[in-house]
N, C-alpha and C positions, 0 to 999 in steps of 0.2 A: 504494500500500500504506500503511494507516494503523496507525500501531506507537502500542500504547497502554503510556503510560510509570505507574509504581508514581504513585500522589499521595507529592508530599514530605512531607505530616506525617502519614504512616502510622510509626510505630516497628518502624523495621528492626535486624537484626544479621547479616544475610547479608553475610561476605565473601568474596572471590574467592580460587578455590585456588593455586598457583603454574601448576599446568597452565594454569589457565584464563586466566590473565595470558599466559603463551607463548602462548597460541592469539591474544588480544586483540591482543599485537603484533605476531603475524605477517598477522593482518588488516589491522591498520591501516598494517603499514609496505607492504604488498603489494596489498592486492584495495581497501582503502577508499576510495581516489583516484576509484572507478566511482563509486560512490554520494555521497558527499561531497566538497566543496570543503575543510574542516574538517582543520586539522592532528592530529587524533586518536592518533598515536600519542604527540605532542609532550603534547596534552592528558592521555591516560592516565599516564603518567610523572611529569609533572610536580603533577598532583592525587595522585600515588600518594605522591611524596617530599615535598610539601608539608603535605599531610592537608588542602586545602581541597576545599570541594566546587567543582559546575559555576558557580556566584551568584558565589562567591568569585573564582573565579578569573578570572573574566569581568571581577568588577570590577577587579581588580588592576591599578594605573597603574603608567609606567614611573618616577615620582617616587618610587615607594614601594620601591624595590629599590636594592639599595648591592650591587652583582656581585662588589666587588675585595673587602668584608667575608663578602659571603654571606649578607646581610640582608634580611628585607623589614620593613618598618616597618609596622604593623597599625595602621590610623587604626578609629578609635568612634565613636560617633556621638554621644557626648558631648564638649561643649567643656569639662568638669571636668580641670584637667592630672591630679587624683586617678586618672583613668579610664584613663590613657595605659597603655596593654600594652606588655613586655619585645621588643623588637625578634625575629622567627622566625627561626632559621636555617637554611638549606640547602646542598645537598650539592653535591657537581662536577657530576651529573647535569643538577640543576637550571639549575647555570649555565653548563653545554654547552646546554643547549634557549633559555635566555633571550641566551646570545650569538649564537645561528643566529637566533633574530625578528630582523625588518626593525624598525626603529623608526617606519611610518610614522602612528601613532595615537596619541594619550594611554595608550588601554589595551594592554596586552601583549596578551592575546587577545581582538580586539575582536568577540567573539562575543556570540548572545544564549545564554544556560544552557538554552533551553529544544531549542535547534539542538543542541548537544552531548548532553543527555541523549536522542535521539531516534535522534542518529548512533550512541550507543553501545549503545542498545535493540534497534535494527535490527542491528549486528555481531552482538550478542548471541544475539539470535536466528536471524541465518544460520547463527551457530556452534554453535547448540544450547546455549546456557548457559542454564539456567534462574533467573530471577527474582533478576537481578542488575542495579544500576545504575550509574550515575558516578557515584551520590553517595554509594555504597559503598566506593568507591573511600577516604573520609575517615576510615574505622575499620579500613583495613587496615594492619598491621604488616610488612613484608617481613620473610621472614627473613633472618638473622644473611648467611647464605651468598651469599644472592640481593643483597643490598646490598652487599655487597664486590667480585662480580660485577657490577654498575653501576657502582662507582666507580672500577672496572679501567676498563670497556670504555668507551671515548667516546662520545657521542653521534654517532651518526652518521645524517643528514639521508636521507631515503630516496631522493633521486636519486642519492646515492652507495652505493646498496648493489646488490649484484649477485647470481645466484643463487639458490634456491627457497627458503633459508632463513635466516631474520632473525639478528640480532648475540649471541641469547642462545646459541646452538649454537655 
């Protein structure tokens, strides 16, 4: 089956509704394991609280992350110190998912972006969501409720979960 994904420099504003997030994670913490190798649900969450896309976060080393601050440090691709960006900060969310990776690679998700946007094309489309991607994922805002909710519940790794429905219920 060949899943054709949007081109990235089309100008999008599609974002995802809260349902369609609960749906996204109960696929990826349950059925996505058949079709991908891909930690996806880890990938959705954590592009969600981050606000990077699939590129981004692909590149993302383990050098660039301070776990006990909550930082990651945004390199440029200018060598000007003028250019140097304000270090990003993240949630408990984020560093429940980056304390469960194994550290055995320079990158945190040593994935290519183009394997994640395909993985999340294809969920998409078993789940009926129309015309949504993971790099939409970068302009979405949770709400108020929904993020307080995250930063209650732990991350929890989907070999430890039990039952027909995910951590958000």
């Amino acid at each position: 089956m060949t899943v054709q994904c949007p081109r990235p420099d089309q100008a999008r504003r599609r974002r995802p509704s809260v349902r369609e997030l609960e749906r996204l994670d109960r696929e990826f913490a349950f059925e996505s394991q058949r079709y991908t190798p891909l930690p996806m649900r880890d990938l959705l969450w954590f592009a969600l609280h981050t606000k990077q896309d699939a590129a981004a976060v692909c590149a993302l080393e383990w050098d660039q992350i301070d776990i006990d601050a909550s930082e990651i440090r945004v390199r440029t691709t200018s060598e000007s110190a003028d250019s140097a960006l304000p270090p990003k900060r993240f949630n408990q969310n984020v560093r429940n998912i980056l304390r469960a990776r194994a550290r055995t690679e320079r990158r945190i998700f040593p994935y290519a972006p183009e394997e994640i946007r395909q993985a999340f094309t294809l969920a998409c489309s078993k789940l009926n969501i129309p015309n949504l991607t993971f790099d939409d994922l970068v302009r979405t805002r949770l709400p108020h409720w929904m993020q307080q909710h995250f930063e209650r519940a732990p991350h929890i790794p989907k070999s430890h979960m039990s039952g027909p429905r995910g951590w958000l219920h």
